[in-house]
N, C-alpha and C positions, 0 to 999 in steps of 0.2 A: 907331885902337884899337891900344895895345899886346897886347903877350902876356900880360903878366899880364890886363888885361880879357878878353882874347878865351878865358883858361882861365875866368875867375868863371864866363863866362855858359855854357861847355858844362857845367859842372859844378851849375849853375840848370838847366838844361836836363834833365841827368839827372834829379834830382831830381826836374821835375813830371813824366816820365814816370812816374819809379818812382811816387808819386801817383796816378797817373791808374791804372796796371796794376792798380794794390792796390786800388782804389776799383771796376774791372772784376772782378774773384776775389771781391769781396765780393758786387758783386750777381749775378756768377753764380751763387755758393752758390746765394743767396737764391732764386731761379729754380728750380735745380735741387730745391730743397727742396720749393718750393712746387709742383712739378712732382710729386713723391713722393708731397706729401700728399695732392695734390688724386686721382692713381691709386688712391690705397688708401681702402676705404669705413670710414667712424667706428665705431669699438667699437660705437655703439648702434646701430647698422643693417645685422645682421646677420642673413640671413632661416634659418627654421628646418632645423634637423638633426636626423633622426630619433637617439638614439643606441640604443635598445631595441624591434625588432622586436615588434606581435603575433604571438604564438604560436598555433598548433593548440591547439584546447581539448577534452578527450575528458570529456563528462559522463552521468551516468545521468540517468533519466527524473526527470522533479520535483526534482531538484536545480538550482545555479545553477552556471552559467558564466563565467570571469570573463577578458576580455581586454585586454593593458595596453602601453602605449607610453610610453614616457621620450624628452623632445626636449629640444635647447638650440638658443637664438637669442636674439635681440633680442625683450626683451620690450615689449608683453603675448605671449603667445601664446595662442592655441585652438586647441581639438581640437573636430573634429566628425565623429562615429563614423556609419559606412552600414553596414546589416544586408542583403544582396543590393539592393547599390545603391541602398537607402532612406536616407535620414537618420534617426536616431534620438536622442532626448535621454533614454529610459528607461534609468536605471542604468549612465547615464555620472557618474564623481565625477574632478574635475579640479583641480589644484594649478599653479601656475605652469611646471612644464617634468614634470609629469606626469601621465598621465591613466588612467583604466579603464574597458570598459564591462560590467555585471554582465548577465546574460539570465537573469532568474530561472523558478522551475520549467519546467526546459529539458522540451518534449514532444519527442516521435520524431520526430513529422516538421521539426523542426527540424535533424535530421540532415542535412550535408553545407553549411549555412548558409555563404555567405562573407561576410566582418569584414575591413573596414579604417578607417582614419582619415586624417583631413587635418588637419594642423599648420600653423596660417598663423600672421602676422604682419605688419605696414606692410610689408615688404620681400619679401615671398614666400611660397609656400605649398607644403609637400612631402607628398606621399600616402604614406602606408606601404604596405608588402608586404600581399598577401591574407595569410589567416588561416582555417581552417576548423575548425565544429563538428561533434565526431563522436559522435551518439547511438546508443550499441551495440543494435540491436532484442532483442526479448525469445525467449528458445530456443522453438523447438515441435519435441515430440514428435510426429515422423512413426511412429516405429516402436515398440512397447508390447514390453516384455519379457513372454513366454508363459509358464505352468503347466506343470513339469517333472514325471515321474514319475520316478524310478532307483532299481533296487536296491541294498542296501547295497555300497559297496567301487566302485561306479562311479561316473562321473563325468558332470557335470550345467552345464548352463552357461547364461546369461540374456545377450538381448542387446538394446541401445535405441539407436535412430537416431532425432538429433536436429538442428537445425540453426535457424540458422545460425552459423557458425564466425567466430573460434576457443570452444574453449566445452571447460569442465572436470568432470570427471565423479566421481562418491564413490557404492559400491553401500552398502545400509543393510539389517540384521539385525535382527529385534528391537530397532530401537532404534537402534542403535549404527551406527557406520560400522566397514565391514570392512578388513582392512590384509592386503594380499599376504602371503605366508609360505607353509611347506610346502606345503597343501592349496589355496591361495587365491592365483586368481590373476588377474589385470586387474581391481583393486578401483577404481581412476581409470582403466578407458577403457571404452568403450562396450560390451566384452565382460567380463565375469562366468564364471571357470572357476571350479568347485569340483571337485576330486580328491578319488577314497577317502570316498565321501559316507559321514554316516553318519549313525544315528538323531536324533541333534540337530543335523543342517543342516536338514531339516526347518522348514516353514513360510512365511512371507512375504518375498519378496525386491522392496527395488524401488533407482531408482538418481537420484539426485541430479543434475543437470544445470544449471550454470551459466555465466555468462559475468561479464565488471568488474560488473554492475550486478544483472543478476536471478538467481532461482534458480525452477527448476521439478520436480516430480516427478514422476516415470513414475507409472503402475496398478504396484501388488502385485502379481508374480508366485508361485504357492505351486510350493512341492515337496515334493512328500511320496518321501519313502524307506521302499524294501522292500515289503512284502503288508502295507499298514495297513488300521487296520480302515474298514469303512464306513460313513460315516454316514446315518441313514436319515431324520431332521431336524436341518434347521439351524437355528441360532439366527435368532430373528426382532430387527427393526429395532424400538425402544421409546422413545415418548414418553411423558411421564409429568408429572403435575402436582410441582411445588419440594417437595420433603424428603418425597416418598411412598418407597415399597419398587418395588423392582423385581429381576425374576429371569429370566436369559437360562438357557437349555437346550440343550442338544444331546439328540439320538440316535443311536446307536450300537451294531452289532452287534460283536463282538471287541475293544472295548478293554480295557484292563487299566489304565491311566493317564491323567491328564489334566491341562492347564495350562491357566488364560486369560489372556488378556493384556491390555490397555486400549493405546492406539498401538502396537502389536507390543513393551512390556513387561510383562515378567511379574510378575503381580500374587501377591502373597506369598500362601500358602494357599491359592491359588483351585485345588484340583487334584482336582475333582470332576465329573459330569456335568452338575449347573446351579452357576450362581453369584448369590446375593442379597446387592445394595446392600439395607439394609434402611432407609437417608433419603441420596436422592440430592440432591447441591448439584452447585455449580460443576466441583472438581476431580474428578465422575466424568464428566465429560461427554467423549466420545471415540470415538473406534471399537476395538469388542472382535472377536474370536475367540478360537476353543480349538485348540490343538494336543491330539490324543489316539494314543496309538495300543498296540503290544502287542510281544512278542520278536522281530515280525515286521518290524516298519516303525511310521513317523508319518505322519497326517496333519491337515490343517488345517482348520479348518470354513470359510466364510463370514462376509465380514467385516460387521458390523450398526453402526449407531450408536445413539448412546445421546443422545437429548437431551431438552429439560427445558423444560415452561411455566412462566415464573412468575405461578401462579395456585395457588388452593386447591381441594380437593376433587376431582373425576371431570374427566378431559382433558375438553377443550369439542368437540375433531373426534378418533376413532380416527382411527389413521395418519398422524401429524402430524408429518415429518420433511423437513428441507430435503436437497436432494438434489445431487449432484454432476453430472450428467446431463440435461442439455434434453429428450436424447430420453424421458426417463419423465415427461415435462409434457406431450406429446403427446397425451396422454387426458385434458388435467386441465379438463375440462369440464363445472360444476356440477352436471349430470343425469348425467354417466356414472358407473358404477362401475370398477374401485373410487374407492375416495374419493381428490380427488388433494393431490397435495402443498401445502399451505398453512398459514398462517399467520397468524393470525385477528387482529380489529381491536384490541387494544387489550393483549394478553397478549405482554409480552415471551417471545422464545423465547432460549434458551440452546443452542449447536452448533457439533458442529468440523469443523476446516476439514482437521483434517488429512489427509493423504493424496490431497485432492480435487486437478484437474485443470482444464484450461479446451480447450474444443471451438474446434476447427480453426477454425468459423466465431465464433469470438467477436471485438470489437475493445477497443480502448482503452475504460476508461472514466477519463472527464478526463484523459486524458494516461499512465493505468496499465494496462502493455501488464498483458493478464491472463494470473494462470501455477496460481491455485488457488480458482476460483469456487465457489461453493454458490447453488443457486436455488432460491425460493419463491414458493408462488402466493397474492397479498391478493386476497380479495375486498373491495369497498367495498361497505359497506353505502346509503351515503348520499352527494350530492353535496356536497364541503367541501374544503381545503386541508388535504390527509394531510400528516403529519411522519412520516417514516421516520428509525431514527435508528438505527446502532452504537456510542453512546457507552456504555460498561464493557466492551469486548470489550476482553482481551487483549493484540491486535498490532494494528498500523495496519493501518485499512481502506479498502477504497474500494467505493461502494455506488454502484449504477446500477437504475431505475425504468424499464421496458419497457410495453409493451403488444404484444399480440398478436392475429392474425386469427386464430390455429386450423389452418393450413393448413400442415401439416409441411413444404412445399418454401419457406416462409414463414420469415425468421430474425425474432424479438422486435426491435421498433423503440423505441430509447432516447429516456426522455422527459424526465431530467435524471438528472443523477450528482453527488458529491459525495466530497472525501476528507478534507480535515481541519478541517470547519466546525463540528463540535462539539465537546463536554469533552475534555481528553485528547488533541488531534489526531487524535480518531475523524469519522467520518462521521454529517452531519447534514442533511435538506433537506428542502422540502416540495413537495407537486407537487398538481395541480388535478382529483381523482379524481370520475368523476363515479357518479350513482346506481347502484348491482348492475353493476359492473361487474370483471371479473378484469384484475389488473396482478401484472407480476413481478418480483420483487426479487434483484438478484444481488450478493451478497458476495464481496468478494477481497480480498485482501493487499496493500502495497504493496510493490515491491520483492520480491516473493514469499515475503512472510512467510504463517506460517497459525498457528491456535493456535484460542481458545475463544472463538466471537461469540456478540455479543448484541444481535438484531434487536427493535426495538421499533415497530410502524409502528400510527399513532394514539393516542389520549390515555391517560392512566394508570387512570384509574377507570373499569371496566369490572365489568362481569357482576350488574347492579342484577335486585334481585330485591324482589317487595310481596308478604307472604303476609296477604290480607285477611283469615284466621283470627283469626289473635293480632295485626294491626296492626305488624308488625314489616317494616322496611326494611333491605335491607340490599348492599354492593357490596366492591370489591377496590381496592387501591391495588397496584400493583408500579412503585415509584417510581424516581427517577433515585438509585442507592442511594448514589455520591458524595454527593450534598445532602441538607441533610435538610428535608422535605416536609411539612407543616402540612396539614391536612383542617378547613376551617371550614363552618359552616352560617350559615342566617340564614331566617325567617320569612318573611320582606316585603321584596320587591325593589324596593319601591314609592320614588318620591323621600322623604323627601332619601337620602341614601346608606341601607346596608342597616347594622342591627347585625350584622357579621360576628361568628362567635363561634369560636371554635378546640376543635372538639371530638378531633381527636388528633393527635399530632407523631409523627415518624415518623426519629428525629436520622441524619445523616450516619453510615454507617458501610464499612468496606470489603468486605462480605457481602451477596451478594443477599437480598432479602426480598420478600413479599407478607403486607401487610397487610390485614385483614379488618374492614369496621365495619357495625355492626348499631345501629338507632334502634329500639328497640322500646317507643315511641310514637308513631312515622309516622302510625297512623291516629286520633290525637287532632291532629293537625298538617295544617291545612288548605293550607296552605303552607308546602313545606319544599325551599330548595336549597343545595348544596353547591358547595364550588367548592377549589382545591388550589393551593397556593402551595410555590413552591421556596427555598429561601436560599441564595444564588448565595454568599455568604460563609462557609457552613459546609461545612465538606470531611472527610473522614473522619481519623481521629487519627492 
C-alpha cells in the first residue's frame, strides 16, 4: 500500500468515527430526555393543594355559618367536610376547585364545633387546617340595678352586673338612651352616675346589656329626688275586653303635678291624677306609670301593664294578665285565690313584652337563649290537639308549652317550642293537651327583641251562647286578622256534602278585630253548624 492509500483509509477511518460519536450524542440525548420525563409526574396527575384555609366562623344563635376552602390539583377533585370528626353532606355546595360548608340555624351548643375538610383526587388526598365555631352565649343579669332616693343637688348612681363577657352596655331614661356629659356619667358601663340630681332625673332607670348577637334588659330602677310626695295607691295592672275604656289612678298625698308615661314615655296631656283610654286597641298596649311629685321632690308610682282580650263585652276571668315572673305562678292553682295568671281557650290576648326579663333557671327554647319572657297559665278545657300561636305580634318570637307539678323547687318541663312556623316568621305549634288540665305558655323574643304579642292558644270561635227566650244563638270570631276569614253555616251534615252557606266575611285587614254573630232563628233550626274558613291568598292592603 502506498501513502497515498494508507492517507484515504485514515481519513475513512476518521470519518466513521466521527459517525459513530454523533450517532452516540444523539441517543444519549434521547436517554437523558427520556430520563427527565419519566422523573417528573404528567400535568394531569397532580394530587391536591389546599390554596384557601377554613376559617373560624363567629355566628349568633339561629343564624348560619358558613365555611369555605379553595383547592387546585388534578381533576376531578372532592371535598368531604367532618363536623367533630363526623362526615357530613348537609350544606356542603361544591364546584370543581371550590367548596363550602353552610351549618344552618347555628344553636349554642354548637359552640366551640371543630370543621375541616379532605380534598382528594386519583393522585392524593390533603386534609385542611381545623376550623372553629364560635357561638357567643346569651348575657345574664347576675346583679339588678336598686331603687335610689337623693335629695336635690346630690348625687345618685345604678349599678348591673352581668355576664358573660366581653358585653356592651347603654343605660335608658324615659325612653331614650343617656349620653355622658356634665351630670352624666358611665352611660356605656356597668355603672350609672348622675351628678347634681334634680327634680327631672326622677323616675325609671334601667341598662341595656348586650354582646355580637343578643341584647337583654335589667328590672327598672326608680329614683325619686328630694321630699316627694307619697303615694297612698297605686296604680293597678288592667285587662280589658278590645276597644272598651279603661282608667288607671293613682293616690297621692302632697302632689301638686303629674305625668304618665306608657314604656317610660311620656304621654302628651296625661298630667293628671288618673288617666282614661277611653277605646283601647293595639298601640295602647304597654307598661304605664306616673311620675308625680311637688317643690319638694318626684316620685314614681308602680309600674302596671295594660293588656287586651280580643273579645266583646265583660272580661271572661278578672285579673287576666301575662306576667314576667314564674314566681307569681306559684299559686296559680284553679281553687286558690287569688285568681292566677291565664289565658283562656280561644280569646286571643294582646301584651308587652317590654321591660320583661328571663329567670336564672330558664333554658333555650329551640335554640333561643332567653333574654325577655312573659308567662301564661291555659287551662284546657277538653282533651284535643291545642294550636298555640304568635302570629300578628310585632317582633319575632319564640313560644315554648310547659307543664308543671306545682312544686315550687320544681322548674316547668318543655313540651314543645316553636319559632318561625307561622305567618310572618312568628311562632306557631300544636301540642296534645289533655282534659282540665293547666299548661304554661312562655313568650320571648328572638335575639332579644321585645315589643307587642299576640298569644292565641285554641280555635277562633269562641264564647257560644243559646238564649231559649227569644231562640237567638250567638258567638265571637277574633280571626287571624292578616286573612280574611269567612263564617259559614249549613243545616245537615248529613252525606252527600253539606250546603255550606257563607253567612259573613270578615276581609283581610291590618287592625285587630273581633267579630260578633247572632242567628236569631236558632231555635226554629233543628240543625244548625258552623264552621270558619281562612283565605290563605288574602293579605291586608
Amino acid at each position: 500500500m502506498n501513502l497515498a492509500q494508507r492517507m484515504e483509509t485514515c481519513l475513512q477511518a476518521a470519518k466513521n468515527a466521527r459517525a459513530s460519536l454523533a450517532k452516540f450524542r444523539v441517543a444519549s440525548s434521547v436517554v437523558v430526555l427520556l430520563v427527565l420525563l419519566l422523573a417528573r409526574p404528567a400535568a394531569s396527575q397532580v394530587p391536591p393543594q389546599i390554596l384557601v384555609q377554613p376559617q373560624d366562623q363567629y355566628a349568633c344563635p339561629l343564624s348560619d355559618a358558613t365555611f369555605y376552602v379553595e383547592a387546585d390539583g388534578s381533576q376531578p377533585l372532592s371535598f368531604d367536610w367532618f363536623i367533630n370528626g363526623a362526615e357530613t353532606t348537609n350544606g356542603v355546595v361544591s364546584t370543581t376547585t371550590n367548596s363550602s360548608l353552610t351549618i344552618a340555624g347555628v344553636q349554642p351548643s354548637d359552640d366551640g364545633s371543630e370543621v375541616h375538610v379532605l380534598v382528594s383526587n386519583p393522585f392524593g388526598t390533603n386534609q385542611s387546617n381545623s376550623a372553629f365555631l364560635h357561638v357567643p352565649p346569651a348575657p345574664f343579669i347576675s346583679q339588678e340595678p336598686q331603687d335610689q332616693i337623693v335629695p336635690p343637688g346630690g348625687t345618685f348612681s345604678f349599678h348591673v352586673a352581668a355576664g358573660p363577657g366581653p358585653l356592651a352596655y347603654q343605660w335608658w331614661f324615659r325612653g331614650s338612651p343617656l349620653a355622658n356629659g356634665l351630670r352624666v356619667m358611665g352611660a356605656n358601663t356597668p355603672d350609672l352616675i348622675i351628678a347634681n340630681a334634680q327634680l327631672s332625673d326622677a323616675g325609671y332607670y334601667r341598662a341595656l346589656v348586650l354582646n355580637d348577637c343578643i341584647v337583654v334588659d335589667s328590672l327598672s330602677a326608680r329614683c325619686d329626688v328630694g321630699n316627694p310626695p307619697v303615694i297612698t295607691n297605686q296604680p293597678l295592672n288592667q285587662t280589658a275586653p278590645f276597644q272598651s275604656p279603661v282608667q288607671f289612678s293613682v293616690g297621692a298625698s302632697g302632689a301638686l303635678f303629674y305625668q304618665w308615661y306608657r314604656n317610660d314615655v311620656a304621654i302628651p296631656g296625661a298630667i293628671n291624677p288618673s288617666l282614661t283610654l277611653p277605646v283601647i286597641r293595639r298601640p295602647q298596649v304597654g307598661v304605664y306609670h306616673v311620675t308625680l311629685g311637688n317643690g319638694a321632690g318626684l316620685t314614681s308610682s308602680s309600674r302596671v301593664q295594660l293588656q287586651i282580650e280580643l273579645t266583646l263585652g265583660t272580661a271572661i276571668i278578672p285579673r287576666q294578665e301575662a306576667t314576667d315572673f314564674i314566681d307569681s305562678l306559684t299559686n296559680a292553682q284553679r281553687l286558690f285565690a287569688p285568681p292566677p295568671t291565664v289565658i283562656s281557650h280561644g280569646v286571643p290576648l294582646l301584651f308587652s313584652t317590654y321591660g320583661a326579663t328571663a329567670q336564672a333557671w330558664e333554658t333555650s327554647r329551640c335554640g333561643v337563649p332567653p333574654s325577655h319572657s312573659m308567662w301564661l297559665l291555659y287551662y284546657s278545657p277538653r282533651a284535643e290537639s291545642t294550636i298555640v300561636s304568635t302570629e300578628g305580634s310585632d317582633f319575632s318570637t319564640v313560644v315554648g308549652v310547659y307543664s308543671w307539678n306545682g312544686n315550687t323547687s320544681d322548674n316547668p318541663v318543655q313540651i314543645a317550642c316553636d319559632v318561625h312556623s307561622g305567618y310572618g316568621g312568628r311562632s306557631r305549634l300544636s301540642f296534645p293537651a289533655l282534659a282540665r288540665t293547666d299548661y304554661y305558655v312562655a313568650v320571648d323574643g328572638v335575639g332579644g327583641a321585645s315589643g307587642t304579642a299576640r298569644l292565641q292558644v285554641g280555635e277562633i270561635i269562641r264564647k257560644p251562647q243559646y238564649n231559649p227566650t227569644n231562640g237567638t244563638f250567638s258567638f265571637e270570631m277574633a280571626g287571624p286578622y292578616w286573612y280574611a276569614v269567612t263564617l259559614q253555616s249549613s243545616t245537615n251534615l248529613a252525606p252527600p256534602a253539606p250546603p255550606w252557606q257563607t253567612v259573613l266575611t270578615v276581609p283581610a285587614t291590618n287592625q285587630d278585630y273581633v267579630a260578633g254573630y247572632t242567628n236569631t232563628t236558632a231555635g226554629a233550626d233543628s240543625q244548625r253548624f258552623y264552621r270558619t274558613g281562612v283565605d290563605t291568598n288574602s293579605l291586608p292592603p
